[in-house]
N, C-alpha and C positions, 0 to 999 in steps of 0.2 A: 544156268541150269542145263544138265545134260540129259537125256531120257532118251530112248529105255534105258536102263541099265541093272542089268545083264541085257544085251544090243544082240542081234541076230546080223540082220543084212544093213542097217544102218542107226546111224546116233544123230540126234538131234540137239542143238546146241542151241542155245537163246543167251544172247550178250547179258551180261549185268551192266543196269546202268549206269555204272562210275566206271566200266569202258570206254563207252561214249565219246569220251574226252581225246582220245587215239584218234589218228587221221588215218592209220590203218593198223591191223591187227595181224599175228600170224598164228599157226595154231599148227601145232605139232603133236604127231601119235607116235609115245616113246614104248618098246618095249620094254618089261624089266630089267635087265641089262643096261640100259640104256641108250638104245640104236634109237632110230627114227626112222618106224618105220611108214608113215606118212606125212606131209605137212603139207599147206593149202593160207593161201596169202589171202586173206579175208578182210576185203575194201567195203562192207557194209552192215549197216547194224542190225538185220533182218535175220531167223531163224536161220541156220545153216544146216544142211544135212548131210553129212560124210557118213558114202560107203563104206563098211567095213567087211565087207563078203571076202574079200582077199584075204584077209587078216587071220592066223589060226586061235584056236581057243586059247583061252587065257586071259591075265590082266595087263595091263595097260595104263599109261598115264598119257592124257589128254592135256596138252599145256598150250595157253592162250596168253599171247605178253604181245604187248608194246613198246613203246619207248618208254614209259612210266608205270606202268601195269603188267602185273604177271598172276596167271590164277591156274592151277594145276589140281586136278580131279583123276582120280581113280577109275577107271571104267573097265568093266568086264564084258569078252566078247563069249560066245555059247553057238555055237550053229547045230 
């Protein structure tokens, strides 16, 4: 689950639990194009909060994989 979205200064992220199964997770901010323009090595299963204040307006895909797991969501940033 990702929220807010449309996201201002940050996005919050809560794992699905058939992640779980990952001993670690990565989680990359693509822009359109597809650069990355963040990414964050995420060793825990607990709600995550990534800044996006840096980021300009626009859409975004937000991609969360593992070694067996991949789940990619749409997110819009608005400041």
């Amino acid at each position: 689950m990702v929220f807010p979205n449309p996201a201002d200064n940050a996005v919050r992220i809560q794992i699905d639990p058939a992640f779980r199964k990952e001993n670690e997770l990565q989680l990359s901010i693509l822009n359109t194009v597809g650069d990355v323009v963040l990414h964050i090595n995420w060793k825990t299963w607990k709600e995550l909060e990534v800044d996006v204040r840096n980021l300009h307006d626009g859409m975004y895909y937000l991609n969360v994989y593992g070694e067996r797991m991949n789940a990619i969501k749409k997110i819009v940033i608005v400041h």
